[in-house]
N, C-alpha and C positions, 0 to 999 in steps of 0.2 A: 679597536678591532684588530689592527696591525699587530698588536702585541702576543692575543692569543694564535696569532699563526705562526710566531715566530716561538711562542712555548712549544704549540703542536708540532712546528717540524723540529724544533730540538728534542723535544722528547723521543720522538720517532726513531732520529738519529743515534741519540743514546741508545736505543732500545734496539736497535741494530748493531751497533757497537756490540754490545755485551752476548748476543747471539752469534757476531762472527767470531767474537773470540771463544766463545764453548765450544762450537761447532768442530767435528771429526770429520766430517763431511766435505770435503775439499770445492767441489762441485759446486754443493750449497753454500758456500762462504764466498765465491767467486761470485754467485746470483747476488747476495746479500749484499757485496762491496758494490755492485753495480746500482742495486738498490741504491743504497746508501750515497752515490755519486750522485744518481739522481735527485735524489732528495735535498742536498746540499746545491746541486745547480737549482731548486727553487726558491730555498733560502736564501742566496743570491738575488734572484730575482726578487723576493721580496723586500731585500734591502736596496732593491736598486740598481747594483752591478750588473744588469744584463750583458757584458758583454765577458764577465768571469764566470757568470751563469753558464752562460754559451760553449765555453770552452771547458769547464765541468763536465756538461753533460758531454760534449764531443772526445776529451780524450782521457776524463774518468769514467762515464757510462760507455760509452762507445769503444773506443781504440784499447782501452783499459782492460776492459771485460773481452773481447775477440782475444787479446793477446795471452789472456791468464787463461782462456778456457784451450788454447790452440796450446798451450803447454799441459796443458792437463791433458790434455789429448797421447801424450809420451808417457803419461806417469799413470800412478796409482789414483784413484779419487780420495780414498780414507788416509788420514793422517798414519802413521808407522808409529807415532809416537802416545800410543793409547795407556801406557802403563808409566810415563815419565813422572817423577818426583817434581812436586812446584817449587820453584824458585824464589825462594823469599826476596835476595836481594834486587832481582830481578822487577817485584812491585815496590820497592823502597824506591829504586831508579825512577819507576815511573811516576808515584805520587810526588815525589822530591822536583821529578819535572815540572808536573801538572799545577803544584803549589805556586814553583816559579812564573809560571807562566798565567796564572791566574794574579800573583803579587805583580808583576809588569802590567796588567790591565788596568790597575788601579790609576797610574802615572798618565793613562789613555784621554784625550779628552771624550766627552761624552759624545754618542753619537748623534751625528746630524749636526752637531755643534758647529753654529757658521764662523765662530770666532778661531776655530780651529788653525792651527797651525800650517796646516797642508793645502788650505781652501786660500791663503792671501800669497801665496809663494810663486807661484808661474801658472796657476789657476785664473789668478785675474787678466793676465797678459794673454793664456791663449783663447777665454772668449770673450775680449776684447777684439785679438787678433783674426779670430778664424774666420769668419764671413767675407771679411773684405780678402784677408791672403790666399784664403783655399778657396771658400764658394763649394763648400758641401754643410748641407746643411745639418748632421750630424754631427753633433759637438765633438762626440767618441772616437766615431770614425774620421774624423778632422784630426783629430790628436794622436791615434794611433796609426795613420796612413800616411800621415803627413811630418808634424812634427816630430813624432815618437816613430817613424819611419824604421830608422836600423834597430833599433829595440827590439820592436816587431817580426824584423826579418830574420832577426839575431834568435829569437824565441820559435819560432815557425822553425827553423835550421837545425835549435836543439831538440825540437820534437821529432822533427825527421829522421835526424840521424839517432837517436833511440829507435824510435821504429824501425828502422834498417838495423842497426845491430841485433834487433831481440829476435827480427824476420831471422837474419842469418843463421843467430845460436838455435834457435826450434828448427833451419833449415838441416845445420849441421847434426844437431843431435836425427833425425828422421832419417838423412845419410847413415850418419853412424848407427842407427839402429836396423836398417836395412844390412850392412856391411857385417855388422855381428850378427846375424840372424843369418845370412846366405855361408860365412864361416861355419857355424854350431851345423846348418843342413849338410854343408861338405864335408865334416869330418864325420856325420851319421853316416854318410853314404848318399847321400838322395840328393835331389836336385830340387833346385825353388822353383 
């Protein structure tokens, strides 16, 4: 049963993919990406990650989508670029990637695999450790609060300070847009 939701949201995703990228529609590719965040924070969640889910949907559907539409709010909605020649080398880049990165998964152990590389390495030690050191009863939140502490804080820091630069660039361009508009009115004659 797991399996066919894990087709259905891949397909979805795909099927998103290839709409955002046709798309002229600036406006509607911002919806779609947000879509698409979504969609990916429940494939998360089906695999389990609830707590990359979380963050998905939080600052890909959420902070993601506010920020891309708050700039589109300065611009154009339709792409400028309706009459561009396609880029062949451009898709060779990309499948050349895509190859890659599918030949890397091969080397992957299988999923769920308890013999996994990753599952015997500090995995054993912190739920072993965590009930008696911490005393929360969240495995997750034990490890990301506690052990994984600056990690955490280090990540939360590089979120913020993106969001404070992208605030500031949409602040300064709406300044600057203000400032050249009140110019163009003073050399008509007239007053804002």
């Amino acid at each position: 049963m797991i399996d066919v939701v894990h087709i259905f949201l891949f397909t979805f995703l795909g099927i998103i993919a290839i709409a955002i990228i046709r798309l002229r529609d600036l406006f509607a590719a911002v919806m779609l990406m947000g879509i698409f965040s979504l969609l990916s924070g429940s494939l998360f969640t089906v695999m389990d990650a609830v707590d990359v889910a979380f963050t998905e949907a939080a600052v890909g559907a959420g902070i993601s989508t506010v920020l891309m539409l708050a700039t589109l709010s300065l611009t154009s909605s339709m792409d400028s670029r309706l009459h561009e020649r396609p880029r062949p080398m451009a898709l060779v880049a990309v499948v050349l990637t895509g190859a890659a990165l599918v030949y890397a998964t091969f080397d992957m152990p299988r999923y769920g695999d308890p013999t996994a590389p990753i599952h015997h390495h500090v995995a054993d030690d912190y739920i072993n450790r965590a009930s008696s050191e911490i005393g929360v009863p969240n495995l997750v939140t034990a490890i990301l609060a506690s052990y994984r502490g600056y990690d955490t804080w280090g990540e939360v820091t590089v979120i913020f300070t993106a969001c404070v630069g992208v605030l500031m660039l949409l602040g300064g361009a709406r300044t600057y847009y203000r400032w050249r508009h009140a110019d163009d009115s003073s050399e008509r004659g007239g007053t804002r």
